[in-house]
C-alpha positions in Angstrom: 27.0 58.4 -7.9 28.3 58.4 -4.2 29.7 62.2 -2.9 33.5 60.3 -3.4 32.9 60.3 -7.0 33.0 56.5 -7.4 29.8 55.0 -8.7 28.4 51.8 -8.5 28.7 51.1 -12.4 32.9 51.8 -11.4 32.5 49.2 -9.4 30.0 47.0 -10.9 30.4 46.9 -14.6 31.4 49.2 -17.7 33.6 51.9 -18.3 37.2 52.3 -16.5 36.2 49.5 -13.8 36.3 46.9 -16.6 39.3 47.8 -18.1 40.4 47.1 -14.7 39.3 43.8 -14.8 41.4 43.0 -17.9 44.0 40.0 -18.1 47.9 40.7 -17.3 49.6 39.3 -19.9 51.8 36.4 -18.9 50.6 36.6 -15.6 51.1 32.9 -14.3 54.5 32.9 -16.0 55.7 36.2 -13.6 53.9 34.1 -10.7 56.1 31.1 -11.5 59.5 33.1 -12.5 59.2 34.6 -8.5 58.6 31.0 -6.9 61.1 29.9 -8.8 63.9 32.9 -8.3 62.8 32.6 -4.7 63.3 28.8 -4.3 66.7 29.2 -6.1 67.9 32.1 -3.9 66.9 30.3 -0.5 68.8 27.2 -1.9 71.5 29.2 -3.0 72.3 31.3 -0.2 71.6 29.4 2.8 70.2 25.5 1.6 67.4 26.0 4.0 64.0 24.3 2.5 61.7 26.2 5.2 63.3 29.8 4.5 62.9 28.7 0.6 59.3 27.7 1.6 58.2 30.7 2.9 60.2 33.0 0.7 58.0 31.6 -1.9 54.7 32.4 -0.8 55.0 35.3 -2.2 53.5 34.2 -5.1 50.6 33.9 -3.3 50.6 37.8 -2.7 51.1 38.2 -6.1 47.7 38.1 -8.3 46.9 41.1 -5.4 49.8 43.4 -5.9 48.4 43.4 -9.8 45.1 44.2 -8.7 46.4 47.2 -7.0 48.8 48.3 -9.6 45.7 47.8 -12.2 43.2 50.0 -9.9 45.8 52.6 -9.3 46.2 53.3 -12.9 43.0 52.9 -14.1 40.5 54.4 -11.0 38.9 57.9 -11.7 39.3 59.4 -8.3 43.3 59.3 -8.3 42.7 59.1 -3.9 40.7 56.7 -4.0 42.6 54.3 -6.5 45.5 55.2 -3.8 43.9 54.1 -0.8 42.2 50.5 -2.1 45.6 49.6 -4.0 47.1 49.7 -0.4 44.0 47.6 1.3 45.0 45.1 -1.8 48.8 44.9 -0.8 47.3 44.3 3.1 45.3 41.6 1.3 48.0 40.2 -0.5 50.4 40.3 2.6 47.6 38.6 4.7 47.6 35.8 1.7 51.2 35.6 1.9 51.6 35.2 5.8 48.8 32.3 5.8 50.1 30.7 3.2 53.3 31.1 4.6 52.6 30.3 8.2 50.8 26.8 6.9 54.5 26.3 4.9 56.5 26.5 7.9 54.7 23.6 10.0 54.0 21.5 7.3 57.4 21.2 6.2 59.0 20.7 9.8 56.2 17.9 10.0 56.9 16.1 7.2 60.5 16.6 8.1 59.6 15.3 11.4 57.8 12.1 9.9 60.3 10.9 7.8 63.0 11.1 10.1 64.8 13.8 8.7 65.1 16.7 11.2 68.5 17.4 11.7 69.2 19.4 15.1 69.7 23.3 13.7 66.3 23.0 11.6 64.2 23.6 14.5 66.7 26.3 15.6 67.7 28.0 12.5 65.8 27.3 9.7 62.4 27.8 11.2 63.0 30.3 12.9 64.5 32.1 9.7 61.0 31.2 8.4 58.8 32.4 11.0 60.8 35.9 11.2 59.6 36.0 7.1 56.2 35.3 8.0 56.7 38.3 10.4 57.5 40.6 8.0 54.6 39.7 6.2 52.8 40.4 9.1 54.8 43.3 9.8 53.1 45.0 6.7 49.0 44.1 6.5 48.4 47.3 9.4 50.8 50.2 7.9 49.0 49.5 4.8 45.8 49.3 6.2 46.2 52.2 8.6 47.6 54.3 5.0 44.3 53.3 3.5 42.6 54.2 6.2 44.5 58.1 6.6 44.2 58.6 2.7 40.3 58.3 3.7 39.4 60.2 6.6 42.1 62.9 4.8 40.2 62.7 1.2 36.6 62.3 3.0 35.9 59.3 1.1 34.5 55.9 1.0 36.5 52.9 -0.2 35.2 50.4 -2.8 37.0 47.7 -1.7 35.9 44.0 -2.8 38.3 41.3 -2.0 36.5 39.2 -5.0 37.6 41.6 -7.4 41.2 39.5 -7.7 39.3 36.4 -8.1 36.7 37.5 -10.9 39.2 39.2 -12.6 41.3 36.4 -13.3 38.5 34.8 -14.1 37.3 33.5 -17.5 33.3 34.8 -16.8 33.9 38.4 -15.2 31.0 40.2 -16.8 28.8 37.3 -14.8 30.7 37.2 -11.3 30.3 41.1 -11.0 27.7 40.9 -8.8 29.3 38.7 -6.3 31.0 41.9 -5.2 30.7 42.6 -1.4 32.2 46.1 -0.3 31.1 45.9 3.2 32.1 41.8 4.0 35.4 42.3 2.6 36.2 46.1 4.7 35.3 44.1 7.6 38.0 41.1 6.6 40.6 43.3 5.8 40.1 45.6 9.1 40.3 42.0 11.2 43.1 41.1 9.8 44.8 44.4 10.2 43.9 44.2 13.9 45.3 40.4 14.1 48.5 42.1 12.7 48.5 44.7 14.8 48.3 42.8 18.4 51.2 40.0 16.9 53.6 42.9 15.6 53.1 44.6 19.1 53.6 41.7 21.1 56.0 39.8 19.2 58.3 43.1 19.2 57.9 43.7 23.2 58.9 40.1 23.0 62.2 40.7 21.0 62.6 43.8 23.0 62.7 41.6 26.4 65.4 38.7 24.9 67.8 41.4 25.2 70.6 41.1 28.0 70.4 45.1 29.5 66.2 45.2 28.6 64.5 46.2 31.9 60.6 45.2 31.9 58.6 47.9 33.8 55.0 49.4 34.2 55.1 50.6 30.3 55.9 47.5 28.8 52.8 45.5 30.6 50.7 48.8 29.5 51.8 48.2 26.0 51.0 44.6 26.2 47.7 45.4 27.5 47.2 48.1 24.3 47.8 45.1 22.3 44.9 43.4 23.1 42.5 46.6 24.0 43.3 48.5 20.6 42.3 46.0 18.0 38.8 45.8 18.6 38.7 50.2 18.8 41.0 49.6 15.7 37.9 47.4 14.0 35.5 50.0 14.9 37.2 52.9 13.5 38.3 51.7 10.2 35.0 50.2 9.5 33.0 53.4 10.6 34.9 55.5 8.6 35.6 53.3 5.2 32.5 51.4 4.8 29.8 53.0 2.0 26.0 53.8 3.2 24.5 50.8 2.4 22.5 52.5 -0.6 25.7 53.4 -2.0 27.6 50.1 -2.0 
């Protein structure tokens, strides 16, 4: 038993940590009701492919937001549940913004190879698309960094294993258990977090200087320079102060 009061059965095998495991019912039919309610939307509204595109990687986040739903019902150590539910929607966000991201230039190049790139797409509709995958973006840190308070606040250590949405959707779970990897998948999360941290900062001070009366001093290069120089202290803090000892994990 670690001092957070998660073991390494919780995580592991038996008990509460299983029932987390468990099947959603229905769970590819919710997955393919929000594609297809997001495809019909983006048609609907504006009858742009790209924004349509995007909107619907959402599915993508999907299978991650029901992992953290599951583990915040079901965890022992209420906190705890809290904090790695939120490192799941940062997981499922980062999912979503790839995915996303990927959408975008595909579609403008198969667009682009057929011939069939009318002037606003480039203009409007992709850039409709890449402000999505912003917002995306937008969210992987402040769920990371509430993770991360929830933590240092509760003294704990999170038990977070990016696996866990694969294996539990997953016809063998009881024999993909031990593919588990706390410490591999703190480290991805933290990255990724910092990634999202430097493009939200820059891309903002980037908004920030497109309008007319914005006046760029010292701060705004000092900012910019943050950008870059935080991530990595970022990396260092989250994973000093999340990971498990290594006999615990």
């Amino acid at each position: 038993m670690s001092q957070n009061g998660t073991s390494d059965t919780d995580i592991r095998s038996g008990g509460k940590r299983r029932r987390i495991l468990g099947k959603i019912r229905n769970e590819f039919q919710i997955e393919l009701v929000v594609t297809v309610v997001c495809f019909l939307l983006a048609l609907g509204l504006s009858t742009k492919l790209i924004v349509a595109t995007t909107t619907a990687c959402l599915r993508f986040a999907l299978p991650d937001v029901i992992t953290a739903v599951l583990i915040l019902k079901y965890d022992p150590n209420r906190w705890h549940g809290i904090a790695v539910a939120f490192l799941f929607l940062a997981l499922g966000m980062c999912r979503a913004a790839t995915v996303a991201l990927v959408a975008v230039f595909a579609v403008v190049f198969v667009f682009m190879t057929l011939g069939l790139v009318p002037g606003k797409l480039i203009g409007t509709s992709m850039a409709t698309g890449l402000i999505i995958v912003y917002a995306f973006l937008l969210l992987i840190f402040p769920s990371t960094f509430a993770a991360f308070v929830i933590a240092k606040f509760a003294n704990l250590k999170l038990y977070f294993a990016h696996e866990l949405t694969d294996i539990r959707r997953s016809e063998s779970e009881s024999e993909n258990m031990d593919t588990l990897d706390v410490s591999a998948s703190l480290n991805l999360i933290a990255i990724g977090s910092a990634i999202s941290l430097s493009i939200v900062v820059c891309s903002s001070l980037f908004i920030f200087a497109m309008f007319p009366n914005a006046v760029a001093g010292p701060e705004v290069f000092l900012v910019m320079f943050g950008a870059f120089a935080a991530p990595p202290i970022w990396i260092w803090l989250f994973i000093s102060s999340v990971v498990p000892e290594l006999e615990d994990v």
